[in-house]
C-alpha positions in Angstrom: -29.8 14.3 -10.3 -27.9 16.3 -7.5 -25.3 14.2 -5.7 -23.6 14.7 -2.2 -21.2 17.6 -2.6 -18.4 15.2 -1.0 -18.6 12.9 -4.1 -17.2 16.2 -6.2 -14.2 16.6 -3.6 -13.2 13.1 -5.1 -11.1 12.7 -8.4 -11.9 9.8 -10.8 -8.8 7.6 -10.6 -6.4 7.8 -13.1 -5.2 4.4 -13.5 -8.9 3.4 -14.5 -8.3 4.5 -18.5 -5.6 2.3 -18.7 -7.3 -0.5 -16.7 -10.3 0.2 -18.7 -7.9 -0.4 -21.9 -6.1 -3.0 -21.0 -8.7 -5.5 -20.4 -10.3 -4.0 -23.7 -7.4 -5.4 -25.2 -7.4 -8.5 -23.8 -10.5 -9.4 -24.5 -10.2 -8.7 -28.5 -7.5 -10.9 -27.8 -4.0 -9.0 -27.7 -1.9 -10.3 -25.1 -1.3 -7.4 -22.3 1.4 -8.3 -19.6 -0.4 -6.6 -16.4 2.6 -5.3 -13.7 -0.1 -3.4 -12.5 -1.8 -5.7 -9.8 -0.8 -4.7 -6.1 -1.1 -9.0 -4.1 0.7 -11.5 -4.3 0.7 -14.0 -7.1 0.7 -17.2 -5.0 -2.2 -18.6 -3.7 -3.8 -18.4 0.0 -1.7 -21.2 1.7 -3.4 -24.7 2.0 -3.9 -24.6 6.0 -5.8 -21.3 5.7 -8.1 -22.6 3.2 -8.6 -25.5 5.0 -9.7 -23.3 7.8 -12.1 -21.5 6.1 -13.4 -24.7 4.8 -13.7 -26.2 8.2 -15.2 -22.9 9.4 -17.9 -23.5 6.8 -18.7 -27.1 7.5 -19.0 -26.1 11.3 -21.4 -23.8 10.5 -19.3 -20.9 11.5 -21.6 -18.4 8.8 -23.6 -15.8 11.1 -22.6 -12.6 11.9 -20.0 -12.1 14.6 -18.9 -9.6 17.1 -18.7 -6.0 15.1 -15.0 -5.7 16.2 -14.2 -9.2 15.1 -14.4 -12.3 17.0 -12.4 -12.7 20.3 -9.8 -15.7 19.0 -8.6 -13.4 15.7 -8.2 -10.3 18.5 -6.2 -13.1 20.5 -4.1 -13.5 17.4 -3.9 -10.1 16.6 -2.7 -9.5 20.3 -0.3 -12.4 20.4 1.1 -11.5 16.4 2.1 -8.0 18.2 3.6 -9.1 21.1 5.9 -11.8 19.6 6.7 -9.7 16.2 6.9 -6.2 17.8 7.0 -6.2 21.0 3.9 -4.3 21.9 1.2 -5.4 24.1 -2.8 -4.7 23.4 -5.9 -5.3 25.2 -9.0 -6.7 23.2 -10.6 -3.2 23.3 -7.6 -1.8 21.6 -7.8 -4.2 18.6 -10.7 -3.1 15.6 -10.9 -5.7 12.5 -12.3 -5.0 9.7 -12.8 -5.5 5.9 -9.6 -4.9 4.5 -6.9 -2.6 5.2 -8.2 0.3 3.5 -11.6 -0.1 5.4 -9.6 0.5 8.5 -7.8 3.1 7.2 -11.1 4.8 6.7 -12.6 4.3 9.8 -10.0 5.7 11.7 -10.4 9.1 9.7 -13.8 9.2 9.9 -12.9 8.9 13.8 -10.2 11.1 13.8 -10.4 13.7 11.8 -12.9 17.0 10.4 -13.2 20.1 8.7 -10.7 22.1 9.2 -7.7 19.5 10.3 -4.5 18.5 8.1 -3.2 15.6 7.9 0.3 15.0 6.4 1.1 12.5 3.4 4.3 12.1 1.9 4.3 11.4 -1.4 4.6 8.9 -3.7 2.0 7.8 -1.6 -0.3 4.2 -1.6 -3.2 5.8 -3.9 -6.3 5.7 -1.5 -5.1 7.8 1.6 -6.1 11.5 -0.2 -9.4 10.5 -1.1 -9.8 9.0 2.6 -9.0 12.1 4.3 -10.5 14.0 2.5 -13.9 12.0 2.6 -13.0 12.9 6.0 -13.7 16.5 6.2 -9.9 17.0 6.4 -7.2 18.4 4.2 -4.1 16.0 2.6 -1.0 18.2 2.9 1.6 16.4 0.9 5.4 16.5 1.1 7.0 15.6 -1.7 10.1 12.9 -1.3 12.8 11.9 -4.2 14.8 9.3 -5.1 17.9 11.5 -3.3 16.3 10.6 0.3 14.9 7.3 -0.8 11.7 9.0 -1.2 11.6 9.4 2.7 10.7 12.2 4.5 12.9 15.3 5.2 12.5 16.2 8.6 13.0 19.7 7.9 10.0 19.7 5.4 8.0 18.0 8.2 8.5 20.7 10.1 7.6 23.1 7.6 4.9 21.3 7.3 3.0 21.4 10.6 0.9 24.1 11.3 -1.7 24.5 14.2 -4.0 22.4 12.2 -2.0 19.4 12.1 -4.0 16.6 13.4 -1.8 13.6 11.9 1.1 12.0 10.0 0.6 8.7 7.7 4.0 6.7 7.3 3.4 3.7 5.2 7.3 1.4 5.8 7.4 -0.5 3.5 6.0 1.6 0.8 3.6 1.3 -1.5 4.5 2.0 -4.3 8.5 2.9 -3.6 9.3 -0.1 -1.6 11.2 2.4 0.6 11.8 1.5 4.1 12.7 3.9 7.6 15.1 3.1 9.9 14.9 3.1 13.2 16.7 6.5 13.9 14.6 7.5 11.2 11.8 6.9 13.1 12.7 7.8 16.3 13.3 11.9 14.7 9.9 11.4 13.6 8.2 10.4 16.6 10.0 12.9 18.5 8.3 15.3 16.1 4.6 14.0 16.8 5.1 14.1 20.6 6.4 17.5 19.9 4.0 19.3 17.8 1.0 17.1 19.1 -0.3 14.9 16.0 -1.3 11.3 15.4 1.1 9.1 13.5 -0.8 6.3 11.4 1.7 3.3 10.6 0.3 1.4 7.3 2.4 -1.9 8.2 1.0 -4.2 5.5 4.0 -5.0 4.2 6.0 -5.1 7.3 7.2 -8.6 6.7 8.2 -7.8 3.2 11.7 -6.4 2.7 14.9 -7.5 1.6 18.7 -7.9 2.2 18.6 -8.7 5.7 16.5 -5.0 6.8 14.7 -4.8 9.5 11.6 -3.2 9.5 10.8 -1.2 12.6 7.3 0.3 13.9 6.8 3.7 15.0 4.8 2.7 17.9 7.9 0.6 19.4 9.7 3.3 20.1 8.2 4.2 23.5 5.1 4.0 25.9 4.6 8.0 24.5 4.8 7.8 20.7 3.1 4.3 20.9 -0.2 6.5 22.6 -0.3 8.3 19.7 0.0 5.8 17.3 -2.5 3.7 15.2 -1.6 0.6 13.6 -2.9 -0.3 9.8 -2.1 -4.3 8.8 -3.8 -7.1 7.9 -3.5 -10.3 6.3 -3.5 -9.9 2.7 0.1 -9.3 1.5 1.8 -11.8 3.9 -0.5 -14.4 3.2 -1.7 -14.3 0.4 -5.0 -13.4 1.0 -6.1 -10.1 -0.8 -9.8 -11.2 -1.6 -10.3 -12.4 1.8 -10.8 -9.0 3.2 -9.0 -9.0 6.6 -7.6 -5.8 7.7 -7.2 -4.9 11.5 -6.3 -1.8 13.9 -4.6 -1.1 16.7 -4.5 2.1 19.2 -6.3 3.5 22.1 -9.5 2.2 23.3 -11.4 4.9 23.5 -10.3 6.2 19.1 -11.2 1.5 19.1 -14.3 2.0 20.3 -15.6 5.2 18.2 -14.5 3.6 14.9 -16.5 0.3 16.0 -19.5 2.3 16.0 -18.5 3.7 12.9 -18.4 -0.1 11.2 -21.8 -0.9 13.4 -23.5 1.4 10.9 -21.9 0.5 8.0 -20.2 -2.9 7.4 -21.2 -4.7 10.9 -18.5 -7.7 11.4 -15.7 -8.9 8.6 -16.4 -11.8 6.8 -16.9 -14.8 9.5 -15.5 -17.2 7.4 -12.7 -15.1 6.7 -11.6 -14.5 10.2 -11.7 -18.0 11.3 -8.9 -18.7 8.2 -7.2 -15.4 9.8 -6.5 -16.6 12.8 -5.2 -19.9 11.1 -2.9 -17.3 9.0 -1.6 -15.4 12.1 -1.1 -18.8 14.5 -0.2 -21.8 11.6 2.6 -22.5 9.7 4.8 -19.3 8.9 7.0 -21.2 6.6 5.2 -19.8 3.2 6.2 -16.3 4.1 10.0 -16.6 3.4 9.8 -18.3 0.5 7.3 -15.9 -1.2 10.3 -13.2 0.3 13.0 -14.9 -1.4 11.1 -14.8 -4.7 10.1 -11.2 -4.4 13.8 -10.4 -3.9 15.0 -12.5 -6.7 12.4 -10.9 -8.8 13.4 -7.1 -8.0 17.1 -8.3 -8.1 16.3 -8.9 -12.1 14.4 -6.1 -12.5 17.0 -3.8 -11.4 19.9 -5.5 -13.3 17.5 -5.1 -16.7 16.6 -1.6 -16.1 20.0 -0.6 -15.3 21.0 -1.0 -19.0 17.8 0.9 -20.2 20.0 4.2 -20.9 18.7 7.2 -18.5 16.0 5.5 -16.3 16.8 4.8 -13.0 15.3 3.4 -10.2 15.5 3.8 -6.4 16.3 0.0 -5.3 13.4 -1.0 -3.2 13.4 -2.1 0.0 11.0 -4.1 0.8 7.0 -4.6 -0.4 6.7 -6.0 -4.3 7.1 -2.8 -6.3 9.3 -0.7 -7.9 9.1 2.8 -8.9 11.8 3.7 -12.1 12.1 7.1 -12.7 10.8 7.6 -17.0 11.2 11.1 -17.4 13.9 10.7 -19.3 11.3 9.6 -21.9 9.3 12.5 -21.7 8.5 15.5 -23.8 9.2 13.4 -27.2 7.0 12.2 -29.2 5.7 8.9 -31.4 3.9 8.5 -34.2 2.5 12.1 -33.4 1.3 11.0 -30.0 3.1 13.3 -27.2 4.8 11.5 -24.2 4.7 14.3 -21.8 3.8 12.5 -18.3 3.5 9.3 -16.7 -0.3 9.2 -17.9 1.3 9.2 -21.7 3.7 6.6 -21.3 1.5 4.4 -19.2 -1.0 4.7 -22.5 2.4 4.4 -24.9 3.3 1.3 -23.3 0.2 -0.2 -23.0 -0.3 0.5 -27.2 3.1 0.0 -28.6 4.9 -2.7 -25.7 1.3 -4.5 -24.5 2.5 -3.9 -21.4 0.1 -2.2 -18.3 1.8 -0.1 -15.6 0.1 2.1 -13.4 1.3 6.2 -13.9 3.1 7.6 -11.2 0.7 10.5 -11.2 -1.7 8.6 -9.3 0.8 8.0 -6.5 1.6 11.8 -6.3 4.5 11.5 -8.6 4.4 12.2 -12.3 8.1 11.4 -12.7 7.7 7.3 -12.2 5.7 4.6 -13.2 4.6 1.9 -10.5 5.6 -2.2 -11.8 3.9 -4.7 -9.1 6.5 -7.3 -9.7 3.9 -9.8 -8.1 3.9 -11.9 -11.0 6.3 -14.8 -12.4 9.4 -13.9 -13.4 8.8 -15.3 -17.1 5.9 -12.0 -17.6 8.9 -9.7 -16.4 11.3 -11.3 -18.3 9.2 -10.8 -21.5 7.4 -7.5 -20.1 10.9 -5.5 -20.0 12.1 -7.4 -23.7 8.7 -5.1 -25.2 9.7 -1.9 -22.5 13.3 -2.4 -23.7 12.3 -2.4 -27.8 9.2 0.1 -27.1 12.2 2.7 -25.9 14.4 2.2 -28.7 11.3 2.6 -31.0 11.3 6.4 -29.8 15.1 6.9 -29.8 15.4 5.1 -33.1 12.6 8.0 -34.3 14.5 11.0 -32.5 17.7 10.1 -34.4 
């Protein structure tokens, strides 16, 4: 059978071997500690569900508007107004199923053969494949621990050519937990109104960061930058609610419109259900949110103590989000039990064999050097989780020696 040429321009994932293997292993009964899961372990808040229940028992189970129902826009438009300061009209608000669903509408709005868009990388896993399903062309910039893994403003620059149609900032980041700072943001902006490109601000995990930051959009900045900016968030990370499926835009009306026809022919309307327990999530009770903070800081707060005293491998201290991203190549190009570590594919498969423990390769983020932990999961699995990392490692020095 011939398939679409565009399915070809699209690279199997490589986290899906060690997925694959892990939940082999599971289910013959080994027992696999998974830091590999990017939501929340606490469940949806009890208010939500209850909306969703009473959205049910109202009969609130037909489709809806395409662009989501009027009261979750409402939300959407009052969440942006008191949290960032930006005001929206209805027609400038798209929801949709999930995030990464309105990450790829915008780019099948946006941009086409022959455009570039700008990723820096590590990078969240799905925005390559998205642009290029596109028509367009990723151009990644690489980042290090040395700037926080943030971009270089002089390898921006580099960067842009005429082709440039748009810039993808995720703050906080997925997978480095990195966050930009205002004056960060502002050189950046100044750059986009510059050179003429799009910035798309991934914001999920706005309300997740640590040690008193504050996490700043793009589109705050000014009436200018804000024009050219389109805003990714939803409400799965902050609430809890990853299966749920609620992601939503913001940005002009006219780019608003052109990506609702877009979902017209392909998903029609989000979950109705879903939406009603959105706007619960935006509107209710907000309490839930620091505590699940709190916990995500205490856990990174262990995990960085731990790794600290794992010889060579370091980690960039995130930020905000639920990750963190140690640099392991100070375990690579050595060997075990005549299987070669020489990448973040190997010891992802290493740990996985030897430790029982499932981390995602940093390869699939756009950098080999690192190995992405979700530390979205009790503090008892990461506890025991770097115990088998910690006796795994000495395994292979014990061998070199």
């Amino acid at each position: 059978m011939k398939l679409a040429k565009r399915i070809g321009s699209i690279s199997p994932s490589p986290t899906l071997a060690i997925n694959a293997k892990a939940k082999s292993m599971r289910a013959s009964g080994i027992d696999v500690l998974n830091f590999g899961v990017g939501e929340p372990d606490f469940d949806t808040p009890r208010h939500i569900k209850e909306a969703a229940v009473k959205a049910i028992e109202e009969g609130f189970t037909k489709y809806t508007e395409v662009a989501g129902i009027p009261e979750l826009k409402e939300a959407i438009i009052h969440k942006f107004q008191s949290d960032n300061g930006l005001s929206y009209d209805p027609s400038e608000i798209l929801v949709s199923c999930g995030g990464k669903h309105t990450l790829y509408n915008l780019a099948q709005v946006l941009f086409e053969e022959g455009d570039e868009v700008i990723v820096p990388a590590p990078y969240w896993v799905s925005y390559p494949p998205i642009i290029t399903l596109s028509g367009a062309k990723p151009v990644i910039i690489r980042t290090t621990e040395d700037t926080d893994f943030k971009l270089n403003i002089d390898d921006l620059k580099n960067a842009i050519t005429p082709k440039t149609k748009g810039l993808i900032l995720n703050s906080p980041s997925n997978p480095t937990g990195s966050v930009y700072s205002k004056q960060e943001l502002e050189e950046i902006a100044q750059i986009a109104m510059e050179y003429d490109f799009y910035i798309i601000s991934d914001d999920i995990y706005e309300k997740i960061v640590f040690d008193g930051i504050n996490c700043t959009c793009i589109a705050t900045l000014g009436p200018e930058i804000k024009s050219r900016t389109f805003i990714i968030n939803g409400v799965s990370k902050t609430y809890a609610m990853t299966g749920w499926r609620i992601g939503y835009m913001a940005g002009s009306a006219e780019v608003i419109s052109a990506a609702t026809r877009i979902q017209s022919q392909s998903t029609s309307n989000p979950n109705s259900i879903a939406q009603k327990a959105a706007v619960e999530a935006i509107l209710g009770p907000q309490d839930h949110i620091k505590m699940m903070v709190e916990e995500f800081e205490k856990r990174r707060n262990y995990f960085m103590e731990r790794l600290s005293k794992m010889g060579k491998v370091r980690c960039f201290k995130p930020q905000g989000a639920f990750y963190a991203f140690p640099n392991f190549s100070v375990c690579y190009n050595r060997s075990f039990k005549g299987r070669k570590i020489s990448g973040s594919l190997e010891l992802a498969d290493f740990l996985l064999e030897e430790a029982r423990v499932a981390v995602v390769p940093g390869i699939a983020f756009g950098e080999d050097n690192c190995i992405r932990f979700s530390l979205a999961t009790s503090m008892e699995h990461i506890k025991k989780g770097l115990d088998r990392i910690e006796e795994a490692l000495f395994l292979i020095e014990m061998q070199d020696t």
